[in-house]
N, C-alpha and C positions, 0 to 999 in steps of 0.2 A: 264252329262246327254246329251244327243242329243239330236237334238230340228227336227223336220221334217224331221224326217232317214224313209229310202222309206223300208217298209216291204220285205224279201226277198217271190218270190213267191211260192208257195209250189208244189212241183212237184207230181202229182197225182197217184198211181202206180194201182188201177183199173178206168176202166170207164164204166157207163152203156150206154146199147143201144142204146138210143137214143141219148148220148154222139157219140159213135163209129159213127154213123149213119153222125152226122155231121162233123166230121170231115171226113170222107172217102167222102161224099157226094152223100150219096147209099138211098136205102130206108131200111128197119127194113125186108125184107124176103130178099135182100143182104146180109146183117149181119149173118142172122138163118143160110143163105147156108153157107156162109165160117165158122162159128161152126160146122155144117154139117162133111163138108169137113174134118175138122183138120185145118183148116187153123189158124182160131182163137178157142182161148178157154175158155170156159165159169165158172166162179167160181158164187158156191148158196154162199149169205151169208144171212141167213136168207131169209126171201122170195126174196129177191133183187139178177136178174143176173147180175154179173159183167163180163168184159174184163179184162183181165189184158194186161195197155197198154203198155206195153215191146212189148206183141204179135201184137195190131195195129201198132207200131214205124217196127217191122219187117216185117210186110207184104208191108206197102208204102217202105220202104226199096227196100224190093224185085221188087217191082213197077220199082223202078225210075232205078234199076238196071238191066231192062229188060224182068222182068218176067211179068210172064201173070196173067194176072185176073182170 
């Protein structure tokens, strides 16, 4: 038995809006525009919109790789 094994951390594969929002550091009609767009994509799960953040990981991608906002 282990005695104080550090939990691994759980990798989250959507996130909501207001999640998106902080990590981009946008406000919440940021976000709407890039679903807008196609940029990002939005999943209902129940009343709940999600991100799937595959698609935030590729748009800061795109970012740092020169692309535009």
């Amino acid at each position: 038995m282990q005695k104080n094994a550090t939990p691994t951390p759980v990798q989250r594969k959507f996130a909501t809006i207001p999640d998106v929002c902080g990590q981009l550091s946008v406000g919440r009609s940021t976000v709407y525009g890039l679903i807008d767009e196609g940029t990002l994509r939005r999943v209902k799960i129940g009343a709940r919109a999600l991100i799937p953040q595959a698609d935030v990981d590729a748009f800061v991608a795109g970012l740092l790789d020169g692309g535009a906002a």
